[in-house]
DSSP file (Angstrom, degrees, kcal/mol; ACC not computed):
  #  RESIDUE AA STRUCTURE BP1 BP2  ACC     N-H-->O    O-->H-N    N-H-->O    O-->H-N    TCO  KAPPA ALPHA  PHI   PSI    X-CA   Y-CA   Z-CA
    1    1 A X              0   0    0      0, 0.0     3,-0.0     0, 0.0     2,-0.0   0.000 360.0 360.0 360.0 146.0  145.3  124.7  104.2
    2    2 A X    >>  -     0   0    0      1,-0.1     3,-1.2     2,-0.0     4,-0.8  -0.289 360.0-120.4 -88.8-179.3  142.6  126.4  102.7
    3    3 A X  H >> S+     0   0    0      1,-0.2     3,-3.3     2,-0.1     4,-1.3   0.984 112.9  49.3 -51.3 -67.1  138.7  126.5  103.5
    4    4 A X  H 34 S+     0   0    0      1,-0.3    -1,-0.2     2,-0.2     4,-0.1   0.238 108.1  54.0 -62.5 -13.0  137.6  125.3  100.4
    5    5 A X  H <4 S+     0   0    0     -3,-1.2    -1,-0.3     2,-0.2     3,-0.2   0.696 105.9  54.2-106.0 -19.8  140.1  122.2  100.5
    6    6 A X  H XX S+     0   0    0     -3,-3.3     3,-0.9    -4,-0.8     4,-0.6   0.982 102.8  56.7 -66.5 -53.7  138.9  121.0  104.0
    7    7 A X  T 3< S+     0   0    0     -4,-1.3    -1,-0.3     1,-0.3    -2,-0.2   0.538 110.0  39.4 -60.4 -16.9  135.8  120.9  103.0
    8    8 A X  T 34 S+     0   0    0     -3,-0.2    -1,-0.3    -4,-0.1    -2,-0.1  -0.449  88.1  91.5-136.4  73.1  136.4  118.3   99.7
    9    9 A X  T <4 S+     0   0    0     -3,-0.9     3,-0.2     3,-0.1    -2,-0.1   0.433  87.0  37.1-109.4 -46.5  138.4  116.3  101.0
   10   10 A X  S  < S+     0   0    0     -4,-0.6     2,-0.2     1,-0.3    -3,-0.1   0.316 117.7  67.3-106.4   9.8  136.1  113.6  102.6
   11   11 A X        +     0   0    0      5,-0.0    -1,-0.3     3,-0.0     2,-0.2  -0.739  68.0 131.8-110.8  72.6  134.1  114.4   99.0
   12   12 A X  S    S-     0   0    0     -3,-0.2     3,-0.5    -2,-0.2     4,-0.1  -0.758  72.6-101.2-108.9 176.1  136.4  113.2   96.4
   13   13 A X  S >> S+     0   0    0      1,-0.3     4,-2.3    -2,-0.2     3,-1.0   0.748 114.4  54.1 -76.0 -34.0  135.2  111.0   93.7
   14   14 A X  H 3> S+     0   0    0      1,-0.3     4,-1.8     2,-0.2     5,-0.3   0.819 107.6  52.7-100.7 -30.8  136.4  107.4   95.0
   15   15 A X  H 34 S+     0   0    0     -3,-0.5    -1,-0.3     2,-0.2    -2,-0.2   0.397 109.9  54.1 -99.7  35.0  134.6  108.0   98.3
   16   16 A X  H <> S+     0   0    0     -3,-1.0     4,-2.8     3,-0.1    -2,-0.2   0.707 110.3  42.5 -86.5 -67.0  131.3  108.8   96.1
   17   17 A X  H  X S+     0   0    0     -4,-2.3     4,-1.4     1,-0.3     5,-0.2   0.757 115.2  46.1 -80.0  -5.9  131.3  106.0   94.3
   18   18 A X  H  X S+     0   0    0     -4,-1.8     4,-1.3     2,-0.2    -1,-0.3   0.773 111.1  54.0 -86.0 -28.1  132.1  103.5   97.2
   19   19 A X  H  4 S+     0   0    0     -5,-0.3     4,-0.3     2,-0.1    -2,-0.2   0.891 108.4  49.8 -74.5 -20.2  129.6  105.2   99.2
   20   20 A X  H >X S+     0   0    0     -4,-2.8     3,-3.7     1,-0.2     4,-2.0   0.993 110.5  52.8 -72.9 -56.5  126.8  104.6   96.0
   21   21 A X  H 3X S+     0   0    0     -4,-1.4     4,-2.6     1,-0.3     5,-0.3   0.955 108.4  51.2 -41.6 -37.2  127.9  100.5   95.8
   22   22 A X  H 3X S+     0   0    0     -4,-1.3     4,-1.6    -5,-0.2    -1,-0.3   0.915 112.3  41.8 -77.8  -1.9  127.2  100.3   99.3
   23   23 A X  H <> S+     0   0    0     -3,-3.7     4,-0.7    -4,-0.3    -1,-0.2   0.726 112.9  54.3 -94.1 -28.5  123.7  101.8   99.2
   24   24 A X  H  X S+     0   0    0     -4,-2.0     4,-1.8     2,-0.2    -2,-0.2   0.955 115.6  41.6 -69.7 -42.1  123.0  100.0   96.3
   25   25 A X  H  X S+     0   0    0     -4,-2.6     4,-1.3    -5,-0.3    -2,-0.2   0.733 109.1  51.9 -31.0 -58.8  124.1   96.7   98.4
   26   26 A X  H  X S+     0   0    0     -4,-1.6     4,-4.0    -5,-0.3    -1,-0.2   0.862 101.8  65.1 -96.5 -30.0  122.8   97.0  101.0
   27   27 A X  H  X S+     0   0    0     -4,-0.7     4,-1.6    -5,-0.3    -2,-0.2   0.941 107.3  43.1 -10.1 -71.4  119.6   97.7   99.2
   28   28 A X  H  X S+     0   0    0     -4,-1.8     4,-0.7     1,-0.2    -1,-0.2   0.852 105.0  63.3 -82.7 -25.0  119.4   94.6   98.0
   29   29 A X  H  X S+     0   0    0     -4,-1.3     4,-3.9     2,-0.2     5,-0.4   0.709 101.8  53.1  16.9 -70.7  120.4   93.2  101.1
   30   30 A X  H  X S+     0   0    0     -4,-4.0     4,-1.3     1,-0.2     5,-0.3   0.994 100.4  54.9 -47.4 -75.0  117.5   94.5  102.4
   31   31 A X  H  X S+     0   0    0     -4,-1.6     4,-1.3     1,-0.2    -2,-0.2   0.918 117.5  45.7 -34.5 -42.8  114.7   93.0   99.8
   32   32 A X  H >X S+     0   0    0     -4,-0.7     4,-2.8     2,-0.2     3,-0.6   0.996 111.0  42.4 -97.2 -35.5  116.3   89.5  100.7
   33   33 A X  H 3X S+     0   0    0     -4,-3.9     4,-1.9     1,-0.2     3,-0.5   0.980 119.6  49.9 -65.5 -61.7  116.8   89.3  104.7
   34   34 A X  H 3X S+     0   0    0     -4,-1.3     4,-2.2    -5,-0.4    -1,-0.2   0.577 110.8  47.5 -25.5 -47.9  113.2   90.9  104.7
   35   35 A X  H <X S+     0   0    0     -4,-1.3     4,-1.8    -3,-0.6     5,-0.3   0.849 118.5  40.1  10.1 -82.9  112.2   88.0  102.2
   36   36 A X  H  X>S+     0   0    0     -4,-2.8     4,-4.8    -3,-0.5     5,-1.0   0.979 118.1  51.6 -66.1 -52.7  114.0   84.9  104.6
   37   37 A X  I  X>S+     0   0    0     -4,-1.9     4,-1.2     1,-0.3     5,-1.2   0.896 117.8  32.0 -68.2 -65.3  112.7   86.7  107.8
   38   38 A X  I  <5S+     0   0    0     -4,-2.2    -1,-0.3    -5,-0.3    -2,-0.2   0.645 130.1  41.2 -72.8 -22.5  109.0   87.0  106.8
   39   39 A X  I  <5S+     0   0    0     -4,-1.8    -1,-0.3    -3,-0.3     4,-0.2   0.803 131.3  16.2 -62.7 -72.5  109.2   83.5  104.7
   40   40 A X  I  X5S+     0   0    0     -4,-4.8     4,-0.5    -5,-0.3    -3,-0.2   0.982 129.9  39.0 -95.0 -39.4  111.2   81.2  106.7
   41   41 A X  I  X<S+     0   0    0     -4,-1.2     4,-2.9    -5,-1.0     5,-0.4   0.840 110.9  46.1 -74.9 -57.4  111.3   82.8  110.5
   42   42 A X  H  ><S+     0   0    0     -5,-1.2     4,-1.8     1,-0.2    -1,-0.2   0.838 100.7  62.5 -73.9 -15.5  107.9   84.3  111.2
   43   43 A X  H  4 S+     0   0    0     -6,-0.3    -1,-0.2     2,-0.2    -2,-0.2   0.910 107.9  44.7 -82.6 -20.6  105.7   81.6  110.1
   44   44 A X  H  < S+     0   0    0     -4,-0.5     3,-0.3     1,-0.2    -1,-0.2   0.932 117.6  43.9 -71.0 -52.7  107.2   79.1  112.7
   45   45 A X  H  < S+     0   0    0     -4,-2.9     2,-0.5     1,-0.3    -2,-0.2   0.772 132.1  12.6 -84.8  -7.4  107.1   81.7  115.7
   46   46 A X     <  +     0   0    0     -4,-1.8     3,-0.5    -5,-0.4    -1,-0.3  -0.719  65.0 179.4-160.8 118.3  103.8   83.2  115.3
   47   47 A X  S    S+     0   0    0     -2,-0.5     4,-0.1    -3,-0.3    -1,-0.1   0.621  84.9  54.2 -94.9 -11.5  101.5   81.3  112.7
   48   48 A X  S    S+     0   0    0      1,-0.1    -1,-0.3     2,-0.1    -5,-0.1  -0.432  99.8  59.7 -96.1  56.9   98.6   83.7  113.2
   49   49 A X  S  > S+     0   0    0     -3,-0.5     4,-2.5    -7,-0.1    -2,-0.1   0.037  84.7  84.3-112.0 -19.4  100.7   87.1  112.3
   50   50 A X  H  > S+     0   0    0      2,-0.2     4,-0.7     1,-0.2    -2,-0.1   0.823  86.5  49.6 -65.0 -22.1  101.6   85.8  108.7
   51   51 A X  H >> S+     0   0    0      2,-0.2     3,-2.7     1,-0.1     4,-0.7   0.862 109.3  58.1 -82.8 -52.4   98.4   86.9  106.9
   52   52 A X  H >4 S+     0   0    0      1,-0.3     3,-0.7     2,-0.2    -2,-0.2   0.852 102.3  55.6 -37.9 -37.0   99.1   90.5  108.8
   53   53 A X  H 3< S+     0   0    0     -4,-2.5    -1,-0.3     1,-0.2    -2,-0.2   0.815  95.3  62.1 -68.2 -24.4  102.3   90.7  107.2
   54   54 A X  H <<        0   0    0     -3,-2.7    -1,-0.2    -4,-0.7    -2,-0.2   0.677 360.0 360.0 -50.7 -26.3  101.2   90.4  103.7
   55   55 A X    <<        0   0    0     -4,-0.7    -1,-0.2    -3,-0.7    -2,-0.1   0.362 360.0 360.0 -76.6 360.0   98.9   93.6  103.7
């Protein structure tokens, strides 16, 4: 096998685009646990920290 083949091998187009969905995903992912945690979670376990998370 040649250099040149080793080397785009684990770059082919299907593991491109599955690796953009999952960035995109988990992206949004992010935005919501962040969302629940600072929303539903923190205000019960520490009720003075909630305005510090707002800044």
């Amino acid at each position: 096998m040649k250099r040149s083949n080793e080397f785009r091998g684990p770059i082919s187009p299907g593991n491109a685009i599955g690796m953009a969905a999952g960035v995109i995903i988990g992206g949004a992912f992010t935005g919501i646990i962040d969302s629940q945690v600072n929303d539903l979670f923190m205000p019960p376990l520490c009720p003075n920290c909630t305005s510090e998370l707002q800044k």
